[in-house]
C-alpha positions in Angstrom: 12.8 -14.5 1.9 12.4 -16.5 4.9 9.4 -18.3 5.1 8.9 -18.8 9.0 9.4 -15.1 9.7 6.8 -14.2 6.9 4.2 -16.7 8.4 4.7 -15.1 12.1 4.3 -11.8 10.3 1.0 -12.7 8.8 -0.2 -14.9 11.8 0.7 -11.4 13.9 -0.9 -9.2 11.5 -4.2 -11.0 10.9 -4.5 -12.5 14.2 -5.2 -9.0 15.9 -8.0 -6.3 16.0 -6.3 -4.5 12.8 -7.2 -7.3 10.5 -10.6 -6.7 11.1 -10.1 -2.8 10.1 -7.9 -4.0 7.5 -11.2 -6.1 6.2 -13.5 -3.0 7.4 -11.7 -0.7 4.9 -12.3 -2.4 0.9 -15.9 -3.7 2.2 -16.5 0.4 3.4 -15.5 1.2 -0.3 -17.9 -1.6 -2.2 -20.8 -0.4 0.0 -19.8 3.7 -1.0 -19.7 2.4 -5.2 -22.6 0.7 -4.4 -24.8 3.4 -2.9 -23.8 5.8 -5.1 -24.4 3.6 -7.4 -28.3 3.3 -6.7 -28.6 7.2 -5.9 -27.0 8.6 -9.4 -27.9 5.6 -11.6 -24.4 6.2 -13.7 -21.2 3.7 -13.6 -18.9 6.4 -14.6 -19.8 8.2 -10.9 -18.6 4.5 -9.2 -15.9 4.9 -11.3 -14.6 7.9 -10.3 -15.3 6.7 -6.0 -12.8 3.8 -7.1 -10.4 6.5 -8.5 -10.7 9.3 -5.5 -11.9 7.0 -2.8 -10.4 3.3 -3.6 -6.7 4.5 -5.1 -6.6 8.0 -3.3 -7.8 6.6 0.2 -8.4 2.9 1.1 -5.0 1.6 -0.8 -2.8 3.3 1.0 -4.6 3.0 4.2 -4.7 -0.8 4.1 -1.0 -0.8 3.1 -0.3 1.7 6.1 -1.8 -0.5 8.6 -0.5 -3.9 7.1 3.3 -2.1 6.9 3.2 -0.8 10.6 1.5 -3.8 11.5 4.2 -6.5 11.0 7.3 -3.9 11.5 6.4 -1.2 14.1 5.3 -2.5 16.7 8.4 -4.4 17.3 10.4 -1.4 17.1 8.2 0.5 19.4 8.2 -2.3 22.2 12.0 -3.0 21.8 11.3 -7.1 20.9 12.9 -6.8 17.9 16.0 -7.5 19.4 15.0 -11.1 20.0 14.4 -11.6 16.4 17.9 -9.8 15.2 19.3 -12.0 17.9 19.0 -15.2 15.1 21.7 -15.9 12.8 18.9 -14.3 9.6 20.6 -11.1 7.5 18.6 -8.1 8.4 18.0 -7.9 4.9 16.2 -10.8 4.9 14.1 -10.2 7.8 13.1 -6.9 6.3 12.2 -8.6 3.0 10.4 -11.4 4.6 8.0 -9.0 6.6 7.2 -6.7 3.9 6.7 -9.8 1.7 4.0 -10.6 4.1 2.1 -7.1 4.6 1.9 -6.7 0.8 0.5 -10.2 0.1 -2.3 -9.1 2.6 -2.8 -5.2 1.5 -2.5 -6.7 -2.7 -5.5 -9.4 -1.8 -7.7 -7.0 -0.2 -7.1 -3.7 -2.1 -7.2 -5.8 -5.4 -10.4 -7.9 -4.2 -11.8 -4.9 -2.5 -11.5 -2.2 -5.7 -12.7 -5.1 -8.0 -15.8 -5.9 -5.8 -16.4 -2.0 -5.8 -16.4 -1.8 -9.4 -18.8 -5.2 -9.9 -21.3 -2.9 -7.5 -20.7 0.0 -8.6 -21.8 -1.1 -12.4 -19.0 0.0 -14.2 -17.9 -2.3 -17.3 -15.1 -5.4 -17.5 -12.3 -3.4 -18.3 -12.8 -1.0 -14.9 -13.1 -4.5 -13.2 -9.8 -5.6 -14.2 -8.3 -2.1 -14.5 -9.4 -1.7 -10.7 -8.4 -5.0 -9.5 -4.8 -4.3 -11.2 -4.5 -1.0 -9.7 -4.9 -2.2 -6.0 -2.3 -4.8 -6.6 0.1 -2.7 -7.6 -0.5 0.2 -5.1 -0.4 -1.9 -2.7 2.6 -3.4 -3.3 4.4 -0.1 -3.9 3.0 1.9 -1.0 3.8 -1.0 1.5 7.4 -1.1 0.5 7.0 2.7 1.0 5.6 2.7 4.4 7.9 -0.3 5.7 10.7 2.4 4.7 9.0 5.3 7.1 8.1 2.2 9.6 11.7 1.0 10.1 13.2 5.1 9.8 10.9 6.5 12.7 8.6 5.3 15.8 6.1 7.6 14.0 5.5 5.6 10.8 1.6 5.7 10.9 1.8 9.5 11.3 4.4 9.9 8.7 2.7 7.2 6.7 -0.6 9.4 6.9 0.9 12.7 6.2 2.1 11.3 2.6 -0.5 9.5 1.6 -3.5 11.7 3.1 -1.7 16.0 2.9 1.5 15.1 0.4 -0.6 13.3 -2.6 -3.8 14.5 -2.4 -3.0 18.6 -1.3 0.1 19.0 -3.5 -1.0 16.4 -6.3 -3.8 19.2 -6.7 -1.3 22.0 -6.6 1.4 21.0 -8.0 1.8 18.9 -11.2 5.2 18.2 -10.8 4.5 16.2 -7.7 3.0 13.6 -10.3 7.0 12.3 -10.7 7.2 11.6 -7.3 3.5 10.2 -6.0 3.2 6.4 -6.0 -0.4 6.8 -6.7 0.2 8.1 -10.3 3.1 5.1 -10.6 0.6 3.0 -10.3 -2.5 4.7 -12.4 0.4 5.0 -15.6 1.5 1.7 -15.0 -2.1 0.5 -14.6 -3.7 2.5 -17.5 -1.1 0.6 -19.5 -2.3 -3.1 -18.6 -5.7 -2.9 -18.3 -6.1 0.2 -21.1 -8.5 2.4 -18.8 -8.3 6.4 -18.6 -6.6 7.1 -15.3 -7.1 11.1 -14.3 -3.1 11.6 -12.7 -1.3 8.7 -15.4 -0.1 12.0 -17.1 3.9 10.5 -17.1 5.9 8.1 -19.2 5.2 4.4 -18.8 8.8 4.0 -18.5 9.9 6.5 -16.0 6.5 4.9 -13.8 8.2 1.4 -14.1 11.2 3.0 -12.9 9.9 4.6 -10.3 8.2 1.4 -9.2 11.5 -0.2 -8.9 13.3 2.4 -7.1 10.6 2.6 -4.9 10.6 -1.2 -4.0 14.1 -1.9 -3.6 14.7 1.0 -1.5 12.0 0.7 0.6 12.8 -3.0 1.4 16.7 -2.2 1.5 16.3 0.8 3.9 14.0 -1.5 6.1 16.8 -3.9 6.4 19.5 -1.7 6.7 17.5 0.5 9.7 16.9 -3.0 11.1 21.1 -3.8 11.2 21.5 -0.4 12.9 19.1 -1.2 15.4 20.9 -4.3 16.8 24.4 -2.5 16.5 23.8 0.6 18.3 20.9 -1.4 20.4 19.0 1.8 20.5 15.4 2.3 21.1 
């Protein structure tokens, strides 16, 4: 990983408008645990708004933006030529940029989910089972959505369409989709750490770790090698 590129990449990403939404989107979740909270008067119902709200919703959204946000819009706007122009491996530069989105989307959806839990009532083991499962999704689904960053100008949409229509329409539909949804990775791998019920960790711990690695490594490696392409066809 280089370091300089990973500190631009975090100086770019929090030193625009979408680190404010970024910040917007976990304190949005503690004020929904906490109001529903006060209304039903039961932890388990805050519980289940960090399941289908924090996991389903506000993970993968703050990964989303912090993924597009340090890789897209260098594609879009062509600059990333300058920065392929330095003697770095593309791998590198791919590695060091989603190093720095999922430092940024693991604080806040682990600090954010925990913080909803604490307001929302529910006991220590949801606190750390919460704050564990935001690390972890984040880190998966920003590796993810670096891949659909660097493999199309449409990576928010794309981004959107998995996280939003693919894991919550067919995870309802379909069981099988379980084996390919980073949102039950990360509730099996989760469920197994912190030793809470998780509603889709319905697959082997070990296939989910898998899984988890597959995920990272090709998400970071297609990055980089979608980022070699670029400066040898100089398209876009």
């Amino acid at each position: 990983m280089n370091l300089t590129i990973a500190r631009l990449a975090l100086r770019a990403l929090l030193g625009q408008r979408r680190g404010f939404v970024l910040l917007a989107l976990p304190l949005v979740l503690v004020a929904l645990a906490a109001t529903v909270r006060a209304l039903t008067r039961e932890p388990m119902s805050a519980g289940l708004v960090i399941v289908e709200v924090g996991l389903a919703v506000v993970v993968p959204l703050v990964a989303l933006l912090a993924a597009n946000g340090v890789l897209g819009p260098e594609i879009d706007d062509g600059s990333v030529v300058y920065l392929l122009s330095t003697p770095v491996s593309r791998y590198v530069v791919a590695a060091s940029k989603w190093a720095a989105a999922a430092c940024v989307s693991a604080m806040l959806s682990s600090g954010g989910l925990a913080a909803a839990a604490l307001a929302g009532g529910v006991n220590s083991q949801w606190v750390l089972g919460s704050a564990v499962a935001g690390a972890i999704g984040a880190v998966l689904y920003t590796a993810l959505f670096c891949l659909l960053s660097a493999a199309t100008r449409h990576g928010m949409v794309a981004g959107l369409i998995y996280a939003l229509v693919l894991e919550r329409a067919l995870a309802s539909l379909l069981s099988g989709f379980r084996y390919l949804s980073v949102q039950a990775f990360t509730q099996r791998i989760t469920e197994s750490v912190a030793g809470i019920d998780l509603p889709l960790a319905t697959i082997g711990l070990g296939y989910a770790l898998i899984a988890a690695l597959v995920v990272l490594v090709l998400g970071v490696g297609f990055a980089g090698w979608r980022l070699q392409r670029f400066q040898l066809r100089g398209d876009e």
